[in-house]
N, C-alpha and C positions, 0 to 999 in steps of 0.2 A: 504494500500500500504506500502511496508517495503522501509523505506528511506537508501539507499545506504551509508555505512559505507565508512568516508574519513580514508584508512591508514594512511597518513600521520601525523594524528590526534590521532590513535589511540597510531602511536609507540612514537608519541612524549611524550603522559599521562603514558606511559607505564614507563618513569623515575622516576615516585613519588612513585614504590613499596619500592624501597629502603628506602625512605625517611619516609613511613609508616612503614616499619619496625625495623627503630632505633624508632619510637615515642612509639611503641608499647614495645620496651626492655626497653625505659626509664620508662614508666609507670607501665609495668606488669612483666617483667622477669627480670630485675637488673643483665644481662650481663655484661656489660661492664662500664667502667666506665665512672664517671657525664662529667670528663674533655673530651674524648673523642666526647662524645655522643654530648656536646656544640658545640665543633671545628666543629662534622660530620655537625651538622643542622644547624651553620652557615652558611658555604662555599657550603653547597650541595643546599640549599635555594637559594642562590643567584646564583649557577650554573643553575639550572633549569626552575629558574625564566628568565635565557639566554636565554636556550637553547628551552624552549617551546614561548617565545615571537618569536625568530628566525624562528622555523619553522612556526609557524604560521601567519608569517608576510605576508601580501599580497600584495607586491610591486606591483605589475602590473595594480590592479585595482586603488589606491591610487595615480599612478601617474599620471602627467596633464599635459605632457609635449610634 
């Protein structure tokens, strides 16, 4: 049986290409620069780590009210 694909799941994961794709310039292509590349994977780490706990929060079953 093919288990039904959540969108919402899908477009959420769909924000770490980015974030794949500066690890992959730090490591193999030397693009851009070290100080760049540091600020990018701070501040985008900690946005994503937002913005995917967000959408996947699941108020409704969690609450007991």
């Amino acid at each position: 049986m093919i288990k039904k694909i959540d969108l919402q799941y899908l477009l959420s994961y769909f924000g770490l290409i980015p974030f794949i794709l500066i690890i992959l310039d730090k490591f193999f292509f030397f693009q851009l620069k070290e100080e760049i590349i540091i600020n990018f994977l701070i501040y985008y780490t900690l946005l994503i780590t937002v913005f995917i706990g967000s959408i996947n929060w699941n108020f409704e079953k969690s609450y007991k009210g």
